[in-house]
C-alpha positions as CSV (number, residue, x, y, z in Angstrom):
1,X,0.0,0.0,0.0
2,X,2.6,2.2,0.5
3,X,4.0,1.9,-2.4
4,X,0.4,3.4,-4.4
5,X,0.8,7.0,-2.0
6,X,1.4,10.0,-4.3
7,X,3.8,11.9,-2.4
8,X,6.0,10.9,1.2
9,X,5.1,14.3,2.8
10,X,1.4,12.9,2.6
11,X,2.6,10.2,5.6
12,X,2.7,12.1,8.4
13,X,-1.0,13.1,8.2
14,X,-2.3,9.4,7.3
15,X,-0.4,8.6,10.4
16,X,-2.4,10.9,12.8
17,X,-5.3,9.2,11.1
18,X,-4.8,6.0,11.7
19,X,-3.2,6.7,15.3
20,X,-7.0,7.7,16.3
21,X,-8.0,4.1,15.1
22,X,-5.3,3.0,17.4
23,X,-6.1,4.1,20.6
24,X,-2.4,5.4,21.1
25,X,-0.7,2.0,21.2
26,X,3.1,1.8,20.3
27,X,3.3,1.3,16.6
28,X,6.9,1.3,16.0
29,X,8.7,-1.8,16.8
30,X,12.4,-2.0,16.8
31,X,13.1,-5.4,16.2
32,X,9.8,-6.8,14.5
33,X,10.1,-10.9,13.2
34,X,12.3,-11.0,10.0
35,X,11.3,-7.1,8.9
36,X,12.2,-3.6,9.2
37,X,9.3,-2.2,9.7
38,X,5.9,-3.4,12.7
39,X,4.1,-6.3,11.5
40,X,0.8,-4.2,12.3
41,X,-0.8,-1.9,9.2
42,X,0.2,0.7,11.4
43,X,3.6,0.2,11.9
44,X,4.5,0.2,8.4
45,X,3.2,4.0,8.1
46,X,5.0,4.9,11.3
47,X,8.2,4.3,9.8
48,X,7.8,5.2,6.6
49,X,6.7,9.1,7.9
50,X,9.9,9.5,10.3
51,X,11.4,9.3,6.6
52,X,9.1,12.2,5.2
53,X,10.1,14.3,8.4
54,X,12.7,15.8,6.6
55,X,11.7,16.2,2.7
56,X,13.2,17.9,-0.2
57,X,10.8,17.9,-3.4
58,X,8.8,15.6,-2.1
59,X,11.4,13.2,-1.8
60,X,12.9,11.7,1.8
61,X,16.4,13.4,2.5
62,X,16.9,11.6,5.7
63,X,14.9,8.1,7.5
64,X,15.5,6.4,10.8
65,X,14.9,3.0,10.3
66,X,14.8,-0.4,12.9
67,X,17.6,-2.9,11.8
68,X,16.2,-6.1,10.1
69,X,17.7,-8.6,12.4
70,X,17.7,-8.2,16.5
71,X,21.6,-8.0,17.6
72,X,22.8,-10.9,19.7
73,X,25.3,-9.9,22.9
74,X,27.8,-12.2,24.9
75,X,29.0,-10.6,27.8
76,X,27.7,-7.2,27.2
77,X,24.5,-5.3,29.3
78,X,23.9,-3.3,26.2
79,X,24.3,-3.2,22.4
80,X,24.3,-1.4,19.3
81,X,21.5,1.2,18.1
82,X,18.5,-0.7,16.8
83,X,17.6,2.2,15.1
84,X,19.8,4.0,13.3
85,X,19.4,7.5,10.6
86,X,20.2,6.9,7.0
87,X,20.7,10.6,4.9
88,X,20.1,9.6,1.3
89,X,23.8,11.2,0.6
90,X,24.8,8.0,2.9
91,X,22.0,5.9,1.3
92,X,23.6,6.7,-2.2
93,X,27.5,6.3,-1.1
94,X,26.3,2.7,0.3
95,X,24.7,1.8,-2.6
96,X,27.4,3.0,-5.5
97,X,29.6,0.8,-3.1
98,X,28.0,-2.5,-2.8
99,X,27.3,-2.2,-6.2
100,X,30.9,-1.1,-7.4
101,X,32.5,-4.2,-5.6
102,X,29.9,-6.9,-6.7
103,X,31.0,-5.4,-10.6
104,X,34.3,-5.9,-9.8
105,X,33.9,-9.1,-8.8
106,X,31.9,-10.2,-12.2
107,X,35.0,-8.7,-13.7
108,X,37.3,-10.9,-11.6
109,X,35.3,-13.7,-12.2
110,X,35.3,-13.2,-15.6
111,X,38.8,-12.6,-16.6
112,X,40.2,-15.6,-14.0
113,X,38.1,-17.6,-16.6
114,X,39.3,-16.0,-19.7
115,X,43.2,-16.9,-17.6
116,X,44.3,-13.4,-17.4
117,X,44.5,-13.7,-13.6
118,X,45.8,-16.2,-12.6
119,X,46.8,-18.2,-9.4
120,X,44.6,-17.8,-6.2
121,X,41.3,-15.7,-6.4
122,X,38.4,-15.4,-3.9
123,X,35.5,-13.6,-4.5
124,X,33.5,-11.4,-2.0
125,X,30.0,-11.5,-4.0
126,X,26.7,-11.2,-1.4
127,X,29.0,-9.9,1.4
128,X,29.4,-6.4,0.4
129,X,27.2,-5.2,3.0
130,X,29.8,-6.3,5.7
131,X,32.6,-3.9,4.2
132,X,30.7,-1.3,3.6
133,X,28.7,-1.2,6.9
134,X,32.0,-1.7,8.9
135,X,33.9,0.9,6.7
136,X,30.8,3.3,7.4
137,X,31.8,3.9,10.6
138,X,35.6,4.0,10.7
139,X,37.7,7.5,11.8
140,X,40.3,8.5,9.7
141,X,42.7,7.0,12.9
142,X,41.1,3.2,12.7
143,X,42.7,0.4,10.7
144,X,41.8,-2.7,8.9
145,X,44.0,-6.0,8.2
146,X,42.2,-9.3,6.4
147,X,42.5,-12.7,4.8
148,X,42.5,-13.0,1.0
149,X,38.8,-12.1,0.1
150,X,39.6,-8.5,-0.2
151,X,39.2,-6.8,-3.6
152,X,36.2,-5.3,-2.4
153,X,38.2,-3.8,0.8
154,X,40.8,-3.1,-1.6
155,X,38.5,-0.3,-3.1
156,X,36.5,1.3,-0.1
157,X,40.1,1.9,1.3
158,X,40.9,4.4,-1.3
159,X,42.2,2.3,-4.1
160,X,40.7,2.9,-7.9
161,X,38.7,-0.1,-9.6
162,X,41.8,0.0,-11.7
163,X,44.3,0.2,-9.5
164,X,42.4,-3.9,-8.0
165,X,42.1,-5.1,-11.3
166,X,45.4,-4.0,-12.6
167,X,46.4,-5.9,-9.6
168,X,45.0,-9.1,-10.3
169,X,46.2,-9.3,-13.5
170,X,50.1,-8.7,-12.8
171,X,50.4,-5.4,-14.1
172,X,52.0,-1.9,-13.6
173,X,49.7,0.0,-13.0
174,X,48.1,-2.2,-10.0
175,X,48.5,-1.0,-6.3
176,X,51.4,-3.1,-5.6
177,X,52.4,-2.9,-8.9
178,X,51.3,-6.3,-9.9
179,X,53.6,-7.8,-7.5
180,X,51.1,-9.1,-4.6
181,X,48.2,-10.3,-6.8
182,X,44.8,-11.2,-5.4
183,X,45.9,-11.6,-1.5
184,X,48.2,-9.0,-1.5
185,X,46.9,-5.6,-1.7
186,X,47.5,-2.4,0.2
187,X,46.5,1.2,0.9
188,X,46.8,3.9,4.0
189,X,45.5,2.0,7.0
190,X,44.6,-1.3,5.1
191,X,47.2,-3.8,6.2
192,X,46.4,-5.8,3.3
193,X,45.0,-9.3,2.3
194,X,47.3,-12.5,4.0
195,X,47.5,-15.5,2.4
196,X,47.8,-17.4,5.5
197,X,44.7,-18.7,7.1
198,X,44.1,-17.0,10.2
199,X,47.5,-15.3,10.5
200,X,46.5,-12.0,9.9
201,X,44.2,-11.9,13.5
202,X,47.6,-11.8,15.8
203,X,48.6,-9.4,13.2
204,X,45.9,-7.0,14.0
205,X,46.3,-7.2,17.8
206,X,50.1,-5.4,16.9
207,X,48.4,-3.0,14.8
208,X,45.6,-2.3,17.7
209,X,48.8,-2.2,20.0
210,X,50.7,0.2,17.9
211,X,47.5,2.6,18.1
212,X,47.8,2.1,22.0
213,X,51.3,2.8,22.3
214,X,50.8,5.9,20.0
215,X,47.8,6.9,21.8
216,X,46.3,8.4,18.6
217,X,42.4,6.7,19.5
218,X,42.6,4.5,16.8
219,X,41.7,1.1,16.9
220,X,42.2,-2.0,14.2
221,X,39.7,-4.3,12.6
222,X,40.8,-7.9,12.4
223,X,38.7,-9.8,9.9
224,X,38.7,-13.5,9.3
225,X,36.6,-16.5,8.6
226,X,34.6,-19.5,9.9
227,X,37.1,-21.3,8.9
228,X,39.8,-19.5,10.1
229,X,37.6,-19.4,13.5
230,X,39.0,-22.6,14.5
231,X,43.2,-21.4,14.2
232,X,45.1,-21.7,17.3
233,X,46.9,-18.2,16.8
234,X,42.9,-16.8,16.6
235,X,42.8,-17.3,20.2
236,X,46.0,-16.6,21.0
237,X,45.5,-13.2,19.9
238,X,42.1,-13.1,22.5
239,X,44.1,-13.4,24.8
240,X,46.8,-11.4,24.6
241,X,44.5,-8.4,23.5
242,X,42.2,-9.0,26.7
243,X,45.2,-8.8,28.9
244,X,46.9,-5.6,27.6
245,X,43.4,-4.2,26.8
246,X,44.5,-3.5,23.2
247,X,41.8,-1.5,21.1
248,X,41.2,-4.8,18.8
249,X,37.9,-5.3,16.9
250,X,37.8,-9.4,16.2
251,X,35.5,-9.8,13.2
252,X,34.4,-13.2,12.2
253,X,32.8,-12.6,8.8
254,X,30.7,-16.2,8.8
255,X,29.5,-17.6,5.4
256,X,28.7,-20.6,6.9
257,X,31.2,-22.4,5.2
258,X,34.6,-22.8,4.9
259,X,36.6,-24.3,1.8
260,X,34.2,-26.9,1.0
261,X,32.7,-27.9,4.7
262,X,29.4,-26.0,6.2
263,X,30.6,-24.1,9.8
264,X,28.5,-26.8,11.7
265,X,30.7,-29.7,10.2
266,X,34.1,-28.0,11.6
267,X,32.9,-26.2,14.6
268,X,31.6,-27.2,18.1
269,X,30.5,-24.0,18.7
270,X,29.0,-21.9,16.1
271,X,27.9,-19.2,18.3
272,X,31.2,-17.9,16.6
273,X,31.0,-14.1,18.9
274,X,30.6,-15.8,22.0
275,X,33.9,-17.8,21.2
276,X,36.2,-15.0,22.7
277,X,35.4,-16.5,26.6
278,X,36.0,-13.2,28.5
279,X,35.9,-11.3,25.8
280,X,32.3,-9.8,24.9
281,X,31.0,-10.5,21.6
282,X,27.8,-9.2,19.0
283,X,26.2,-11.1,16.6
284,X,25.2,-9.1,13.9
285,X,22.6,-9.8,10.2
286,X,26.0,-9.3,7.6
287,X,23.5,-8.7,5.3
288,X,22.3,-5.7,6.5
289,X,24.7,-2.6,6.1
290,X,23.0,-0.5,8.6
291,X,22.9,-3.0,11.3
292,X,26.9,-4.0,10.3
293,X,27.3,0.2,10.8
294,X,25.6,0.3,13.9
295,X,27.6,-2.7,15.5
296,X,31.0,-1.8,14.2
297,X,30.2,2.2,15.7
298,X,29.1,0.5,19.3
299,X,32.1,-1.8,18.5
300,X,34.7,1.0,18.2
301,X,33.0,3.2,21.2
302,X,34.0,-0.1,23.6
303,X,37.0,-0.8,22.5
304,X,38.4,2.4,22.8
305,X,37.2,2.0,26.6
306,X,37.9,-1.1,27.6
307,X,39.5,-3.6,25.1
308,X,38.7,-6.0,22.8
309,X,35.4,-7.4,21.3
310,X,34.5,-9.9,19.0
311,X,32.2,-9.4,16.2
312,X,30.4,-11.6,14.2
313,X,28.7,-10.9,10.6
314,X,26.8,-13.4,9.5
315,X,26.6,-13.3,5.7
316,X,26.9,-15.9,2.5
317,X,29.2,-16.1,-0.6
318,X,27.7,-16.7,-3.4
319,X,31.0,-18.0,-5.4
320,X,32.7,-20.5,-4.3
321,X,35.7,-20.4,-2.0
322,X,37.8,-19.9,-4.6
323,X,37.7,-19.7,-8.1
324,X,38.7,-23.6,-8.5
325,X,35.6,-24.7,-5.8
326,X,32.3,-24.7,-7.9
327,X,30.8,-24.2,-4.8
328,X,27.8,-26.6,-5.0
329,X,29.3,-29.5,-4.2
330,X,28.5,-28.8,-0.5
331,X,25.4,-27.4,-0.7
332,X,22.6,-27.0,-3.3
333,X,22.4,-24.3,-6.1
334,X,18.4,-23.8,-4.8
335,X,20.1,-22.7,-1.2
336,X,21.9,-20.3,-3.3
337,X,19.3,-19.0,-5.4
338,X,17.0,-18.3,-2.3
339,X,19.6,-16.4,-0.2
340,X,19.6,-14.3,-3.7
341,X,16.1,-13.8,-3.8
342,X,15.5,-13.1,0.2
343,X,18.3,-11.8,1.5
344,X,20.6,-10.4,-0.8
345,X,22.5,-7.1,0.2
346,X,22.4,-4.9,-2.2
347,X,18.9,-5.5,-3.6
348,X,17.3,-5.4,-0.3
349,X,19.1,-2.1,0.3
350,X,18.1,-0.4,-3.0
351,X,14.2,-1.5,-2.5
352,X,14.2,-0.2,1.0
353,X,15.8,3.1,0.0
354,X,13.6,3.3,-2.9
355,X,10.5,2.4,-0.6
356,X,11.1,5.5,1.8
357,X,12.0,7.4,-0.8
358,X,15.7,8.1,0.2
359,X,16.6,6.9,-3.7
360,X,14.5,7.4,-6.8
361,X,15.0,4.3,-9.7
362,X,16.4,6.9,-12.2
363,X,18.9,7.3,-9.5
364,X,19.7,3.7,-9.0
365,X,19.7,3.6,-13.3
366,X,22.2,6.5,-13.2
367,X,24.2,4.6,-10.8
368,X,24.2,1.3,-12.3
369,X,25.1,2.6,-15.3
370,X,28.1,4.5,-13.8
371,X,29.6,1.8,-12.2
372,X,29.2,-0.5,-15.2
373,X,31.4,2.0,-17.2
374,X,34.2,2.4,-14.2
375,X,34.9,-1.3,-14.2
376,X,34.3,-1.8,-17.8
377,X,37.3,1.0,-18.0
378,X,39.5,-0.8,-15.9
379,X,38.7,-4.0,-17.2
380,X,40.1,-3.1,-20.1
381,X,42.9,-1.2,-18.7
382,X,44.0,-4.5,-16.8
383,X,43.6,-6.3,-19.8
384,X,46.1,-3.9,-22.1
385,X,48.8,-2.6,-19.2
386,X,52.1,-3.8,-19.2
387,X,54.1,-6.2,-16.6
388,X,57.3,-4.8,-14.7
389,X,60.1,-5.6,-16.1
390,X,62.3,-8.4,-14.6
391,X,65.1,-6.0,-12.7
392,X,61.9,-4.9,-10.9
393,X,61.7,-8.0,-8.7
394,X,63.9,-6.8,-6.6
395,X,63.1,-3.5,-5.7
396,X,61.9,-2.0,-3.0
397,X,62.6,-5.1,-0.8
398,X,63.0,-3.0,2.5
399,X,60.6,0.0,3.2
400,X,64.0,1.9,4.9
401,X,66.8,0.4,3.4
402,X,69.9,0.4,5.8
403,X,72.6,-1.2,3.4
404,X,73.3,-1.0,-0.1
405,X,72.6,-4.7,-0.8
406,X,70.0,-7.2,-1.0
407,X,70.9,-9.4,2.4
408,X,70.6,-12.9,2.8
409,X,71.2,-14.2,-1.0
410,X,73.5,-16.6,-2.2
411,X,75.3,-16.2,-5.8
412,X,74.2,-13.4,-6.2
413,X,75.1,-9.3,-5.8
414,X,72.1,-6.7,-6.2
415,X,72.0,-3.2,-5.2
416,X,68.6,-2.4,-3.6
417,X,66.8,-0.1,-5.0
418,X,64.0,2.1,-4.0
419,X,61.0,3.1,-6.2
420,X,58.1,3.7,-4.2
421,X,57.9,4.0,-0.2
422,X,55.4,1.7,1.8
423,X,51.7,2.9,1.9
424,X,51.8,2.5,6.0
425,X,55.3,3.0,6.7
């Protein structure tokens, strides 16, 4: 019904119509069944007029809307916002985001099967909203270190659709100059993809320790997997963070399965945020941008304040683990299809922006059609740029070269040579 109403600004006063059919009962509910909005006629109204409260020709400039999923807390006596404000500048940044990494995946995708990239690749497609929710509410000061699924992480931290798939195709003119590939990837305050599983986590409790010892208020997010979940050195890291009270967001991005075995085939406990013991934890709908904001801002708030906390994002991958797992050996392709009819990010996003009238569709069309062209661009740009040369494997070995020479190599004697200076040095 709401979708028939001529104008938004019309809302408020249907509202105060219906609220005297209502005999003044609470109509707003925060964390209705599987919804954003009251399961009662009147609910659905409610909502949709605290989006027409501020209006611009006759479209919504800013809403405040309930999160989808309720949060789930482990040690904590409050959580994150359940409702949170979404400008439609924000709700337009979001979307040109999710979007402009799920294209840049296709293109991955697509040029790992024409064997222009080659080697490892891992796709991020249907858990955009996690990077872009978390990313929403970093500082300038915060910091970020994952695994090897980070392309789309790759690009929110400042680095140019080219400059990924330049990357991923050996070239030049990718961010590390076509020598780190797919897993390797780097930009001011990204500490980069790691090819080892769970390696980076201990990782991110130095980087949350350098902040400390700095004292600059920054804080690190470690990302990592179900799989990874399981990693000695994951647990390590709790512990050493709980002790020196290290500002250390743990995130467990959960897509249910890890290469090739479902999360409740390798875990005991899949209650994957309450797997830090002593430290708390939030379970949080990965598929929901908003609610991934409103966590990661709680998230950064406590951390700051008393130490570490794990959070868990529970999403799904639509590709396989990697480009060589067809990813349906483990589960069916109709499991697939139905997360991409009910729950997928970006789609869900767009029709409820659309709904309160935060978007309009000739918006979305302009955007789609933006994006499409950028990574078409630099599709074709990592398709026709040139590799380094061979001298160039050994440059820029040491970010602060202290002797002349390469150390540590047999048969050989090579002058180090400096082209470019590390993005976090």
């Amino acid at each position: 019904m709401f979708r028939t109403l001529s104008r938004v600004s019309e809302l408020p006063i249907i509202v105060k119509q219906l609220q005297k059919h209502n005999n003044n009962r609470r109509i707003y509910n925060n964390n209705i069944g599987n919804g954003r909005y009251s399961s009662s006629f009147f609910g659905l109204f409610q909502n949709a007029a605290q989006a027409g409260a501020s209006k611009s020709n006759n479209y919504a400039t800013e809403a405040t809307i309930s999160v989808n999923r309720p949060f789930k807390l482990h040690r904590l006596d409050e959580g994150p916002a359940t409702e949170v404000k979404l400008t439609k500048d924000e709700a337009l940044k979001y979307y040109t985001q999710m979007q402009t990494i799920r294209r840049l995946e296709t293109a991955a995708g697509n040029l790992y099967k024409e064997k222009i990239i080659r080697g490892f690749c891992h796709l991020y497609s249907g858990q955009e909203a996690c990077a872009v929710g978390m990313k929403a509410a970093m500082r300038d000061v915060d910091n970020i270190i994952s695994a090897y699924r980070v392309h789309g992480w790759t690009y929110l931290m400042g680095v140019s659709p080219s400059g990924v798939l330049a990357e991923l195709t050996g070239v030049q003119g990718g961010c590390a100059r076509g020598k780190g590939g797919s897993m390797h990837m780097y930009a001011p305050n990204f500490y980069g993809g790691n090819g080892i599983v769970g390696a980076q986590v201990p990782l991110g409790a130095g980087v949350g320790l350098a902040c400390k010892y700095k004292g600059n208020g920054g804080m690190c997010l470690a990302l990592y997997g179900d799989g990874a979940a399981n990693q000695g050195q994951v647990f390590e890291a709790y512990n050493m963070a709980y002790l020196w009270k290290l500002p250390v967001i743990f995130v467990c991005e959960n897509n249910n399965y890890g290469m090739g075995t479902s999360s409740e085939r390798a875990s005991c406990n899949t209650d994957y945020y309450t797997r830090g013991d002593a430290l708390p934890g939030i379970w949080v709908d990965g598929m929901d941008v908003l609610a991934v904001r409103s966590a990661t801002e709680f998230a950064i708030n406590y951390v700051n304040t008393h130490g570490p906390l794990v959070l868990e994002t529970n999403t799904y991958r639509y590709s396989g683990h990697s480009m060589s797992d067809p990813g349906t050996s483990y589960r069916t392709r109709e499991e697939i299809q139905e997360v991409r009819q009910k729950r997928d990010p970006i789609t869900s996003f767009k029709e409820l922006c659309i709904e309160l009238g935060l978007i309009t569709t000739d918006e979305v069309k302009a955007i789609d059609l933006k994006v499409r062209k950028e990574v078409d661009e630099a599709t074709a740009f990592a398709k026709s740029d040139s590799e380094l040369g061979v001298s160039h494997l050994w440059t820029d070995v040491y970010s602060n070269n202290l002797e002349p020479k390469l150390r540590g190599i047999i048969a050989y004697d090579i002058d180090h040579i400096q082209e470019r200076k590390g993005v976090n040095h």
